[in-house]
CHARMM internal coordinates of N, CA and C (Angstrom, degrees):
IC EDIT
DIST 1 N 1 CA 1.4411
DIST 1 CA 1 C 1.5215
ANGL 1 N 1 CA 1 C 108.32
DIST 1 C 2 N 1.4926
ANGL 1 CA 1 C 2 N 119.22
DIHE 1 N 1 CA 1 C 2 N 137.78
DIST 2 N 2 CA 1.4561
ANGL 1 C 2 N 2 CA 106.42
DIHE 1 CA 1 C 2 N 2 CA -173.70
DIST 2 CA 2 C 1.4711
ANGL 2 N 2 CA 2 C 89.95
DIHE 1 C 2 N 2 CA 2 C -125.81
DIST 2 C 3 N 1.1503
ANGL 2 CA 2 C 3 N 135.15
DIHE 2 N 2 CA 2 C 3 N 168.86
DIST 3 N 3 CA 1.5965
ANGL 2 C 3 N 3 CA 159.29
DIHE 2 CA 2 C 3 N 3 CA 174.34
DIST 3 CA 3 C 1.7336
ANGL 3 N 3 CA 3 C 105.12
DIHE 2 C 3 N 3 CA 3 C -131.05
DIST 3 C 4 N 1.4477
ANGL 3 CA 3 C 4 N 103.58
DIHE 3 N 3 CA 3 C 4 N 97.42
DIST 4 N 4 CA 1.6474
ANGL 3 C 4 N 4 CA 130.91
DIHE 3 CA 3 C 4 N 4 CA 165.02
DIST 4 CA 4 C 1.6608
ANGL 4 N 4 CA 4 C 107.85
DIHE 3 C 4 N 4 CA 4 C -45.56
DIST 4 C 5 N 0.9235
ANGL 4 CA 4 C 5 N 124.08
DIHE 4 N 4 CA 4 C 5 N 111.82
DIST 5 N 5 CA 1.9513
ANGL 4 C 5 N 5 CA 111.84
DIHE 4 CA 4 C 5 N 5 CA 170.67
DIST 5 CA 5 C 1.9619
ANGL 5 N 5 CA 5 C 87.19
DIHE 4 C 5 N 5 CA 5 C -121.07
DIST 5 C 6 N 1.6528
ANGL 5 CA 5 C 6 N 78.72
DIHE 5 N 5 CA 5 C 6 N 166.35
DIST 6 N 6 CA 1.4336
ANGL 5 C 6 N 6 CA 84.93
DIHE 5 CA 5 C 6 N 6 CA 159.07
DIST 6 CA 6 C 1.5508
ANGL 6 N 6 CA 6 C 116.01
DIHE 5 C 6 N 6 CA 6 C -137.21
DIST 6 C 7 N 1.0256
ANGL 6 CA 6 C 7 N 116.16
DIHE 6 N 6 CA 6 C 7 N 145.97
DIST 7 N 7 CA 1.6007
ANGL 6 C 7 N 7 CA 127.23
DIHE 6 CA 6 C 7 N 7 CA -175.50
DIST 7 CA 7 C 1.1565
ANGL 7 N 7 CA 7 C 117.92
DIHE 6 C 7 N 7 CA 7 C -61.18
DIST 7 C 8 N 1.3626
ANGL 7 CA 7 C 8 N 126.67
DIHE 7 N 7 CA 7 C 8 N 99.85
DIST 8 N 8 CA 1.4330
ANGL 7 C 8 N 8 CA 136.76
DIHE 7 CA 7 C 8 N 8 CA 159.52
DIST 8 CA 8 C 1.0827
ANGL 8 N 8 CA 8 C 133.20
DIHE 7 C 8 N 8 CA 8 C -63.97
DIST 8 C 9 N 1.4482
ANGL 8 CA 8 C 9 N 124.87
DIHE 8 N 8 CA 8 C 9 N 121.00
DIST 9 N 9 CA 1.3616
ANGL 8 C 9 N 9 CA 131.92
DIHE 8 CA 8 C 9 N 9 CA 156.22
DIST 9 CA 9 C 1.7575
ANGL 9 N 9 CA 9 C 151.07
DIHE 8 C 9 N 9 CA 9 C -105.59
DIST 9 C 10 N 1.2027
ANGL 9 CA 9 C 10 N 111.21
DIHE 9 N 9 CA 9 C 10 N 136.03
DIST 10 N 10 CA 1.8102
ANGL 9 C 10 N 10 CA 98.61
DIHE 9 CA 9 C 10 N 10 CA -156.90
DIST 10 CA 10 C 1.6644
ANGL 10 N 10 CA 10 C 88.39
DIHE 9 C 10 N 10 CA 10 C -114.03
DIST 10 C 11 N 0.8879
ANGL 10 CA 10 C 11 N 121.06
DIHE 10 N 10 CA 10 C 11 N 125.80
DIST 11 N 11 CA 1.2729
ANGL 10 C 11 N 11 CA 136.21
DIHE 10 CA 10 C 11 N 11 CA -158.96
DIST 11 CA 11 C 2.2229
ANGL 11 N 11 CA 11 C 92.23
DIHE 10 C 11 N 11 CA 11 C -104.01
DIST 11 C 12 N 0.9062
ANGL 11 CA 11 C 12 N 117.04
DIHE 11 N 11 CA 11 C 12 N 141.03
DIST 12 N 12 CA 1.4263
ANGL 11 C 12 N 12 CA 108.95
DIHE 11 CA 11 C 12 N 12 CA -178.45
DIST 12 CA 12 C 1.4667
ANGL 12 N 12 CA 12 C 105.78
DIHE 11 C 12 N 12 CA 12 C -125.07
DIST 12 C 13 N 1.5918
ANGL 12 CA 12 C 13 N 108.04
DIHE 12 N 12 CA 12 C 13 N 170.26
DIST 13 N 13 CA 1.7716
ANGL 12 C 13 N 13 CA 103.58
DIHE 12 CA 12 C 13 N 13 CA -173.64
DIST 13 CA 13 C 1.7968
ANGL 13 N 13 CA 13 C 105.65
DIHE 12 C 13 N 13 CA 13 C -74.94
DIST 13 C 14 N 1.4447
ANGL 13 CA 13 C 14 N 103.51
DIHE 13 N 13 CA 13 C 14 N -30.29
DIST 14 N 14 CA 1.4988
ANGL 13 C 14 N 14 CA 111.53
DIHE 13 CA 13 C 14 N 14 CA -172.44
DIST 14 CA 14 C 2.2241
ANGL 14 N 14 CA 14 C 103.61
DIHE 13 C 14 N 14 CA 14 C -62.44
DIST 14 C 15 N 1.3083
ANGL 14 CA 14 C 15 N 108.20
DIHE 14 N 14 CA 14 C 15 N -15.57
DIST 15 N 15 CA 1.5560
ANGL 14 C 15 N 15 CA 119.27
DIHE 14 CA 14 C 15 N 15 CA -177.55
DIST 15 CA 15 C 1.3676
ANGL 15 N 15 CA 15 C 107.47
DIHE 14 C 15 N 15 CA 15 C 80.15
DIST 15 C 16 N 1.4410
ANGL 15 CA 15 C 16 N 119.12
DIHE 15 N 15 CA 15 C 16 N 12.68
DIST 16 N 16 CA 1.3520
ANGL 15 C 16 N 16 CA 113.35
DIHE 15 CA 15 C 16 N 16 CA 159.84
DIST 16 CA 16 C 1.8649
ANGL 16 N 16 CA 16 C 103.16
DIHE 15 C 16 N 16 CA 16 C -80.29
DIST 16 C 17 N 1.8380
ANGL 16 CA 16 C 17 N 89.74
DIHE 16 N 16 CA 16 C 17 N 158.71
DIST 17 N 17 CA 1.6261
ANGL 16 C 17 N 17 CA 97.44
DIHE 16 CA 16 C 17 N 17 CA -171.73
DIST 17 CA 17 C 1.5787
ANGL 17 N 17 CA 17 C 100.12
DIHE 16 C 17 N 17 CA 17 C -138.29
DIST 17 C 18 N 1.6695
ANGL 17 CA 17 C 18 N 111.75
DIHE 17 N 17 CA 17 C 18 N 118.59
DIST 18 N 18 CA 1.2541
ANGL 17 C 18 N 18 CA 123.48
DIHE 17 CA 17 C 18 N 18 CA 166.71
DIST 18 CA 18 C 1.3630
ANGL 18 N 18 CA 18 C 127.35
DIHE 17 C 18 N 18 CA 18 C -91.84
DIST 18 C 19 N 1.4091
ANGL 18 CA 18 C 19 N 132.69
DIHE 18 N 18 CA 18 C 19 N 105.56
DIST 19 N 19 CA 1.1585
ANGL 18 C 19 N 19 CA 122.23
DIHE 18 CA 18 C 19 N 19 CA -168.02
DIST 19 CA 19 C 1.4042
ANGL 19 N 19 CA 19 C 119.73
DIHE 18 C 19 N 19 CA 19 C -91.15
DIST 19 C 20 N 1.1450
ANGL 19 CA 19 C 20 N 131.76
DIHE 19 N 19 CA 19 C 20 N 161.57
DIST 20 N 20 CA 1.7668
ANGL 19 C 20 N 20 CA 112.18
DIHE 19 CA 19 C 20 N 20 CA 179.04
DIST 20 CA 20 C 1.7297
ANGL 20 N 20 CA 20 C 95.07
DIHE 19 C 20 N 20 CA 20 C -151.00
DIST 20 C 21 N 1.2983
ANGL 20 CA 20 C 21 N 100.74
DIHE 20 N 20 CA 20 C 21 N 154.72
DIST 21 N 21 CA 1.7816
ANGL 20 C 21 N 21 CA 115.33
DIHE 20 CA 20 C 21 N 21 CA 178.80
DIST 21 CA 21 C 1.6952
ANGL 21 N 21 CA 21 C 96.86
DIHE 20 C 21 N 21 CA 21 C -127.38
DIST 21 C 22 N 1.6892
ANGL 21 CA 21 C 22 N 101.97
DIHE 21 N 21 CA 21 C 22 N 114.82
DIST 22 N 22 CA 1.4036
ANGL 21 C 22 N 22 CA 97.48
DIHE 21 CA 21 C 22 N 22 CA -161.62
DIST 22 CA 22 C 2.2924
ANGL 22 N 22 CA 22 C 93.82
DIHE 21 C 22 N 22 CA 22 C -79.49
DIST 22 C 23 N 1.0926
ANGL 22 CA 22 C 23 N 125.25
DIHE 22 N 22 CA 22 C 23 N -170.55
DIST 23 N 23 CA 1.0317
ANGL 22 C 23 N 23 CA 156.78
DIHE 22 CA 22 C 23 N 23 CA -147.95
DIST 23 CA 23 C 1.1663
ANGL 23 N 23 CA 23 C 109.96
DIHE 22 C 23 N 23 CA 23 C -109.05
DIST 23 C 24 N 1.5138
ANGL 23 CA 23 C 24 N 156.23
DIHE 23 N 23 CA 23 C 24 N 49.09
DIST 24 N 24 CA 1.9055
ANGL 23 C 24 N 24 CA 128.36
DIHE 23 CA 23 C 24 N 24 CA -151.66
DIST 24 CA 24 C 1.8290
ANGL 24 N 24 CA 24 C 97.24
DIHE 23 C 24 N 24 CA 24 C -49.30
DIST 24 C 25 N 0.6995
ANGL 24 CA 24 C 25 N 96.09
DIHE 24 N 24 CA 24 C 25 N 155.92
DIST 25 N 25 CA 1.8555
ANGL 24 C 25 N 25 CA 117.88
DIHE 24 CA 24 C 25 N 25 CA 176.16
DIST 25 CA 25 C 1.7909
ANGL 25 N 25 CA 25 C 109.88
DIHE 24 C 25 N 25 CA 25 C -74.52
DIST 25 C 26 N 1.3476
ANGL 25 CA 25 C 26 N 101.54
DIHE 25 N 25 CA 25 C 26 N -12.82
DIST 26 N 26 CA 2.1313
ANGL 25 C 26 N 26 CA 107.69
DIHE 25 CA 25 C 26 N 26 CA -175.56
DIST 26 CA 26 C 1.6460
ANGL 26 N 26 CA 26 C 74.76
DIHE 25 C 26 N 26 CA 26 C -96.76
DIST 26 C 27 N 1.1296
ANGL 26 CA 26 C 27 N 139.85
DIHE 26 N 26 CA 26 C 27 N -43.83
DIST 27 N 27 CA 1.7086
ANGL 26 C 27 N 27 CA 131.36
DIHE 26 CA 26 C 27 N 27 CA -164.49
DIST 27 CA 27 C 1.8717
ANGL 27 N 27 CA 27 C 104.14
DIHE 26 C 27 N 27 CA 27 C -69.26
DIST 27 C 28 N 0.9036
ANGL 27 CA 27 C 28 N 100.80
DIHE 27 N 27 CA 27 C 28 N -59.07
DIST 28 N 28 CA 1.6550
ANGL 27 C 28 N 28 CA 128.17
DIHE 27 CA 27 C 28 N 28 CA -170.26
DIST 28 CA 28 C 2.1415
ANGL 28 N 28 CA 28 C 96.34
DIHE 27 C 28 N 28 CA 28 C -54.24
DIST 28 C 29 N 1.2378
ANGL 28 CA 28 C 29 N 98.09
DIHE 28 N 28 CA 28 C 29 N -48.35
DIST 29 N 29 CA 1.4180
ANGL 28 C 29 N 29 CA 109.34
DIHE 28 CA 28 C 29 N 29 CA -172.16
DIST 29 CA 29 C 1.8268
ANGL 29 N 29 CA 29 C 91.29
DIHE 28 C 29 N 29 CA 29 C -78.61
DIST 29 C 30 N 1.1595
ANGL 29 CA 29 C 30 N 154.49
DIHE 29 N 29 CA 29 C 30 N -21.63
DIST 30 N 30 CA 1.2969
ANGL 29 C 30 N 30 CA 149.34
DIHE 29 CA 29 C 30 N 30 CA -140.08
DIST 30 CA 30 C 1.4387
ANGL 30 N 30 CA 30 C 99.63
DIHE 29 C 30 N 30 CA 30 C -123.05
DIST 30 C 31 N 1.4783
ANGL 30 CA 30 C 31 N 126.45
DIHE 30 N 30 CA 30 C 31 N -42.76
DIST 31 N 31 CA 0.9730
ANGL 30 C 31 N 31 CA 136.02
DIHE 30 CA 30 C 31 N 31 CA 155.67
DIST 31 CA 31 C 1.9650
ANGL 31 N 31 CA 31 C 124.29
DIHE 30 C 31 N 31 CA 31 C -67.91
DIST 31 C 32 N 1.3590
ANGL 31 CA 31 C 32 N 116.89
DIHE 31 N 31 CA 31 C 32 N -13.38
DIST 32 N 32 CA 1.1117
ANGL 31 C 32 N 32 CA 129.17
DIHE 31 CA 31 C 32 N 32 CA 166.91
DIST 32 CA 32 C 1.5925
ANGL 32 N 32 CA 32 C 90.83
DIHE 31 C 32 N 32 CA 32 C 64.70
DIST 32 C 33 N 1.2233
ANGL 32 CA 32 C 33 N 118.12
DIHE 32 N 32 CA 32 C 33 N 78.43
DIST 33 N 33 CA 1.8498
ANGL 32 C 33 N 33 CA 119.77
DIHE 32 CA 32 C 33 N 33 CA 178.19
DIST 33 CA 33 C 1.6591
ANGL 33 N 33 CA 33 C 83.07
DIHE 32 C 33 N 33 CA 33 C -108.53
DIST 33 C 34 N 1.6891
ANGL 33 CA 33 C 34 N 100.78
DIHE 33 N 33 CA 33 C 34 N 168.35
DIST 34 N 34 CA 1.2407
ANGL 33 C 34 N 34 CA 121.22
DIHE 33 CA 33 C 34 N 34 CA -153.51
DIST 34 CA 34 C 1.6930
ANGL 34 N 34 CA 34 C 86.63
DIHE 33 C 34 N 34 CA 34 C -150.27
DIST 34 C 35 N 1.3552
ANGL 34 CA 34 C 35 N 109.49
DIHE 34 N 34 CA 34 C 35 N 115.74
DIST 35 N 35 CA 1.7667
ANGL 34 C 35 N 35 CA 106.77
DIHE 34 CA 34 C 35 N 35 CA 172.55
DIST 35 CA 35 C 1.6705
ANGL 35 N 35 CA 35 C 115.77
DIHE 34 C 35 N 35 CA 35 C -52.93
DIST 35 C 36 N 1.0772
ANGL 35 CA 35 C 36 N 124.68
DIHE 35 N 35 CA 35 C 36 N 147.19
DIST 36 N 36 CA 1.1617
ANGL 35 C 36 N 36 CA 127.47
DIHE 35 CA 35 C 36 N 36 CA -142.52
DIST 36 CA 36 C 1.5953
ANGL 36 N 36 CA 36 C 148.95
DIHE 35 C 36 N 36 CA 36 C 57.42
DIST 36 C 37 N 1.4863
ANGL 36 CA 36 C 37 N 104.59
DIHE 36 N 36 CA 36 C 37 N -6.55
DIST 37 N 37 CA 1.4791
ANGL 36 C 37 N 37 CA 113.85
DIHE 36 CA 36 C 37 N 37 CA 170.65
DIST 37 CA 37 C 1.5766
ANGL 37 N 37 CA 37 C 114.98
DIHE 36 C 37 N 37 CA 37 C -61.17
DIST 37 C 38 N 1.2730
ANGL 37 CA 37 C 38 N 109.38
DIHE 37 N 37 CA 37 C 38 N 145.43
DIST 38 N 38 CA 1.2347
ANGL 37 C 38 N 38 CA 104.97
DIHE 37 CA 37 C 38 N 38 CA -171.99
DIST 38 CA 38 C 1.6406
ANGL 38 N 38 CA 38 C 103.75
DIHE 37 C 38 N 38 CA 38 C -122.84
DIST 38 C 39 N 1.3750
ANGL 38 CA 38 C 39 N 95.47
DIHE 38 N 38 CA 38 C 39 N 131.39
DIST 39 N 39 CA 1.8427
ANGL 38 C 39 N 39 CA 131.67
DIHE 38 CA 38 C 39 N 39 CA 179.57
DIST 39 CA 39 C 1.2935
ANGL 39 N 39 CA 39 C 121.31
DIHE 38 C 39 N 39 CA 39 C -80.91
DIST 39 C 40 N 1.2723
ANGL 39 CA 39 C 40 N 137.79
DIHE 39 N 39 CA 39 C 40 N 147.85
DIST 40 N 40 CA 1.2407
ANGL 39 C 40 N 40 CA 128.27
DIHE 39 CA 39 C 40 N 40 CA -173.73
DIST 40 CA 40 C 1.9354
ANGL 40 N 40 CA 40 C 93.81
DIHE 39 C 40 N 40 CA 40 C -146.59
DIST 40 C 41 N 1.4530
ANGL 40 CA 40 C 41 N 111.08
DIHE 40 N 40 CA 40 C 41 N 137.59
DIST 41 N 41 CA 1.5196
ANGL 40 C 41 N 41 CA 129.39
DIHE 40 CA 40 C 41 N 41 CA 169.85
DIST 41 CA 41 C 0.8482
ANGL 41 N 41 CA 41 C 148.93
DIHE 40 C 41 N 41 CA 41 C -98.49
DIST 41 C 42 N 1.3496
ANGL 41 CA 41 C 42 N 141.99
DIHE 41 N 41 CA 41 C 42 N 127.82
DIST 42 N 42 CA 1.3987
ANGL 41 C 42 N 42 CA 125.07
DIHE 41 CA 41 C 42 N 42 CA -158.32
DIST 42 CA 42 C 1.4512
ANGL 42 N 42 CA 42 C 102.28
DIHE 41 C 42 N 42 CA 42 C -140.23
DIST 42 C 43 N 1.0544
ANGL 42 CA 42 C 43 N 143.66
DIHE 42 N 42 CA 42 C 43 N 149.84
DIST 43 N 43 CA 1.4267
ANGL 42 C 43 N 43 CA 149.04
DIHE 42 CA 42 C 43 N 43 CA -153.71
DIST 43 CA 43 C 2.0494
ANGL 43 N 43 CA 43 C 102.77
DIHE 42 C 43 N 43 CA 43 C -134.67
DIST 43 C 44 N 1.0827
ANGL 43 CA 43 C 44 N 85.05
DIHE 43 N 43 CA 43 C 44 N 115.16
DIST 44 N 44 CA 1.6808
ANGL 43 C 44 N 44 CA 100.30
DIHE 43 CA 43 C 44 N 44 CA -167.92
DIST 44 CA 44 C 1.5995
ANGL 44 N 44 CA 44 C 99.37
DIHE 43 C 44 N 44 CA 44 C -79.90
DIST 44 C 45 N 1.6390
ANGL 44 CA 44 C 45 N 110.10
DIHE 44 N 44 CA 44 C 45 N -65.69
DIST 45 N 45 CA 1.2232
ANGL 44 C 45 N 45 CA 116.19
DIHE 44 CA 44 C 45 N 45 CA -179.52
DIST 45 CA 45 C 1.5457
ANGL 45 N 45 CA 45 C 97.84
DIHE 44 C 45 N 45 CA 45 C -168.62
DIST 45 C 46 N 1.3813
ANGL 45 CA 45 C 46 N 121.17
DIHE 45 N 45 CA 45 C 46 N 172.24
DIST 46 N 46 CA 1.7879
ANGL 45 C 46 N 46 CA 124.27
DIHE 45 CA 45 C 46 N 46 CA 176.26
DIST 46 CA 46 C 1.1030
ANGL 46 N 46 CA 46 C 114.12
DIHE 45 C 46 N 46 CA 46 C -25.95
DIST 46 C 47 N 1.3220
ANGL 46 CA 46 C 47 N 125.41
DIHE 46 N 46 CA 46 C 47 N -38.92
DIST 47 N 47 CA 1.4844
ANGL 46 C 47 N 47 CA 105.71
DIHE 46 CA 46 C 47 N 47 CA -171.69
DIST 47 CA 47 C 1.6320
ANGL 47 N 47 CA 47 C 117.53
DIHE 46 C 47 N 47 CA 47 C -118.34
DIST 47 C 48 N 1.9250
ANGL 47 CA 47 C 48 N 113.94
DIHE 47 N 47 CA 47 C 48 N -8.39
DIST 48 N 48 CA 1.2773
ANGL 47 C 48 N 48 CA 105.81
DIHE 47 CA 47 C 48 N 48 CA 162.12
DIST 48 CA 48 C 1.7530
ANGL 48 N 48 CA 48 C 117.64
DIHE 47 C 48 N 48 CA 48 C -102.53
DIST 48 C 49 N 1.1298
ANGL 48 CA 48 C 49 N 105.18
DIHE 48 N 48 CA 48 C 49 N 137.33
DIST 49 N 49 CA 1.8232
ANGL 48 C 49 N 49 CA 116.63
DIHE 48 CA 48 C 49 N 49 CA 163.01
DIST 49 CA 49 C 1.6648
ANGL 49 N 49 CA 49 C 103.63
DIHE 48 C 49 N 49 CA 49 C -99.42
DIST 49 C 50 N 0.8901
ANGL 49 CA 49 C 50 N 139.75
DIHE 49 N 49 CA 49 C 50 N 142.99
DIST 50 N 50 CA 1.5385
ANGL 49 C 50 N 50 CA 169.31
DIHE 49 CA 49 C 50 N 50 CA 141.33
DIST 50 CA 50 C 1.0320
ANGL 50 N 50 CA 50 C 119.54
DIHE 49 C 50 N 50 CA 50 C -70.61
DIST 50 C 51 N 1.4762
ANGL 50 CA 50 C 51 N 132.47
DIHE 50 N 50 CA 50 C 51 N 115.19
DIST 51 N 51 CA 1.4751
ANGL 50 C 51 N 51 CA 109.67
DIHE 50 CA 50 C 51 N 51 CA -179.77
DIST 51 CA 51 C 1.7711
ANGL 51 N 51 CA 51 C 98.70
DIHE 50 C 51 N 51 CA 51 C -141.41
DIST 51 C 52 N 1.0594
ANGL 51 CA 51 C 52 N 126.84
DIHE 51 N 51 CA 51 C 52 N 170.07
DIST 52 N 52 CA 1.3764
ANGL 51 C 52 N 52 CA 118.62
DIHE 51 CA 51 C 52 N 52 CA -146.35
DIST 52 CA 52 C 1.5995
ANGL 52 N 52 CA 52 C 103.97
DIHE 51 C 52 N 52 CA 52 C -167.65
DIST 52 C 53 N 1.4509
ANGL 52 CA 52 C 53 N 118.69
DIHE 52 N 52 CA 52 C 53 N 111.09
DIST 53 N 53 CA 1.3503
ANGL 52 C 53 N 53 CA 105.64
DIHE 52 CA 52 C 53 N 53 CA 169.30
DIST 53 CA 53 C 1.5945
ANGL 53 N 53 CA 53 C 123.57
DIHE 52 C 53 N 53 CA 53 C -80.22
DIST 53 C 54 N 1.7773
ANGL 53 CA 53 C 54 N 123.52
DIHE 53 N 53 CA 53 C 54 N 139.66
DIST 54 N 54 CA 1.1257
ANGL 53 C 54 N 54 CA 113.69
DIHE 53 CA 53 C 54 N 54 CA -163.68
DIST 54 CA 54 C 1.4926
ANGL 54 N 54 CA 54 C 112.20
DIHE 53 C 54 N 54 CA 54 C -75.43
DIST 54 C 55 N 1.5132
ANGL 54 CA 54 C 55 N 119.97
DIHE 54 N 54 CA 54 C 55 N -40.63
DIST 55 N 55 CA 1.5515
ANGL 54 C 55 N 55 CA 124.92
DIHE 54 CA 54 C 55 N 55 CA 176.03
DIST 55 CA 55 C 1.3350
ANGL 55 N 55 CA 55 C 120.97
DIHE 54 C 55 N 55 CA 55 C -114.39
DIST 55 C 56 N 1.3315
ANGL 55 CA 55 C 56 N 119.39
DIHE 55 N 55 CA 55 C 56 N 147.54
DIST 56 N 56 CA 1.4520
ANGL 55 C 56 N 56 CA 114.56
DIHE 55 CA 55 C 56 N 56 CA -159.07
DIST 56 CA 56 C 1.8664
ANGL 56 N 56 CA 56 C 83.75
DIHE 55 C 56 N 56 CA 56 C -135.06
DIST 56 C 57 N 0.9472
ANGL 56 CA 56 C 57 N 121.87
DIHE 56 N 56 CA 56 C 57 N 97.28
DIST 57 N 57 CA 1.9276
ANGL 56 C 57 N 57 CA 107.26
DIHE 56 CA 56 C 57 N 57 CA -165.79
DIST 57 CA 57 C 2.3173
ANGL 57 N 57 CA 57 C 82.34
DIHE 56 C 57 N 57 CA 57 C -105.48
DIST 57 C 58 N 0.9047
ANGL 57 CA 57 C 58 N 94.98
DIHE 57 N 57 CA 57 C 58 N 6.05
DIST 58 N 58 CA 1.9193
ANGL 57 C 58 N 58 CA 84.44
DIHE 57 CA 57 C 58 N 58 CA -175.04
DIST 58 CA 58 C 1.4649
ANGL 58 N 58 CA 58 C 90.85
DIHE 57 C 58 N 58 CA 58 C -93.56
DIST 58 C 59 N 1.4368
ANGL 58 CA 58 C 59 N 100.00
DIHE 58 N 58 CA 58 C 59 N 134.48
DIST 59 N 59 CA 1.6614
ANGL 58 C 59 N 59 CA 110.56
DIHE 58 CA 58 C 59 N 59 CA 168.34
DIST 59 CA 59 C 1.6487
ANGL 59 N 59 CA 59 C 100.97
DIHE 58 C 59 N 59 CA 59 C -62.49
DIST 59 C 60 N 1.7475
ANGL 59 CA 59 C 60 N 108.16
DIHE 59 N 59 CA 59 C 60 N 156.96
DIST 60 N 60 CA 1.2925
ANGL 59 C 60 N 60 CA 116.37
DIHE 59 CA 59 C 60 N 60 CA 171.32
DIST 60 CA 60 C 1.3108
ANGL 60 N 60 CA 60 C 125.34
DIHE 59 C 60 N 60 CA 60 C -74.24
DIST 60 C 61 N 1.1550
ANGL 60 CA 60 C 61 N 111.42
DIHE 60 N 60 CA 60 C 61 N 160.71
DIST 61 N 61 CA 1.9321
ANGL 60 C 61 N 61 CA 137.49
DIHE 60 CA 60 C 61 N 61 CA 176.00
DIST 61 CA 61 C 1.8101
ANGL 61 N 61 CA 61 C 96.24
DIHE 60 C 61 N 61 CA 61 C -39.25
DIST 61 C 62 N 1.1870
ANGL 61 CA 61 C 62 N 109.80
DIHE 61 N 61 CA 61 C 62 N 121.79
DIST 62 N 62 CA 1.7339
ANGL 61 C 62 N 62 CA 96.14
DIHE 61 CA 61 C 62 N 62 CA 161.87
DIST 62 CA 62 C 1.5751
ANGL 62 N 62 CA 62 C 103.88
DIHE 61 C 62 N 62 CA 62 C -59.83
DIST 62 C 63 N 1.5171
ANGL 62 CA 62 C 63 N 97.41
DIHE 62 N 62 CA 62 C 63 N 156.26
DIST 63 N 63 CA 1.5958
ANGL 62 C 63 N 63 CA 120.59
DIHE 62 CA 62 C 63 N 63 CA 172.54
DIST 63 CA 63 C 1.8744
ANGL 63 N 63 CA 63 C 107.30
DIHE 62 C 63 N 63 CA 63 C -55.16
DIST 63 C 64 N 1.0517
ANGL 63 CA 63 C 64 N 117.57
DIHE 63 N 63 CA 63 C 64 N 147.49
DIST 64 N 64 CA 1.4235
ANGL 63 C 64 N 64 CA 100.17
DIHE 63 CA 63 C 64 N 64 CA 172.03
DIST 64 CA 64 C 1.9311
ANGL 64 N 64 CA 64 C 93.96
DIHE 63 C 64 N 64 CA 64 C -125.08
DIST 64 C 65 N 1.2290
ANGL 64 CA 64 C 65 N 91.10
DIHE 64 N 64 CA 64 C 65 N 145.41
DIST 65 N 65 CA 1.8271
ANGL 64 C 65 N 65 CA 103.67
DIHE 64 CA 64 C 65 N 65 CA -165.58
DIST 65 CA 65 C 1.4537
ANGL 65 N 65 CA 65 C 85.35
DIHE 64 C 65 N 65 CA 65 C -100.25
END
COOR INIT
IC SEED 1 N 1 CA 1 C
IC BUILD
C-alpha cells in the first residue's frame, strides 16, 4: 500500500525555502509517532529517503505465536 504526498514549499521574504513532506495520519498512527519525536534522514540515492526514529523508550509488541 503506498500513501501519495506532495512536497511542500514555504517560500520566505529573506528567499530562504523550507520544504516539508507532511505525514498521512493512517502512516503516523501505524508507526505509533508521538508529536515531538525526533526523526533522523538519510538519502540512499534520487529516489530513496531513509528516515529513522532516534529513540524508541516504549517497550516492544509481544511476539505473536
Amino acid at each position: 500500500m503506498s500513501y501519495p504526498i506532495k512536497l511542500q514549499c514555504i517560500k520566505r521574504r529573506s528567499g530562504w525555502r523550507q520544504f516539508y513532506l507532511p505525514v498521512p495520519a493512517a502512516l503516523a498512527e501505524a508507526l505509533e509517532c508521538q508529536e515531538g519525536e525526533i526523526w533522523s534522514w538519510s538519502v540512499r540515492d534520487r529516489k530513496h529517503l531513509c528516515l529513522q526514529r532516534q529513540h524508541d523508550s516504549r517497550p516492544p509488541h509481544p511476539k505473536r505465536s
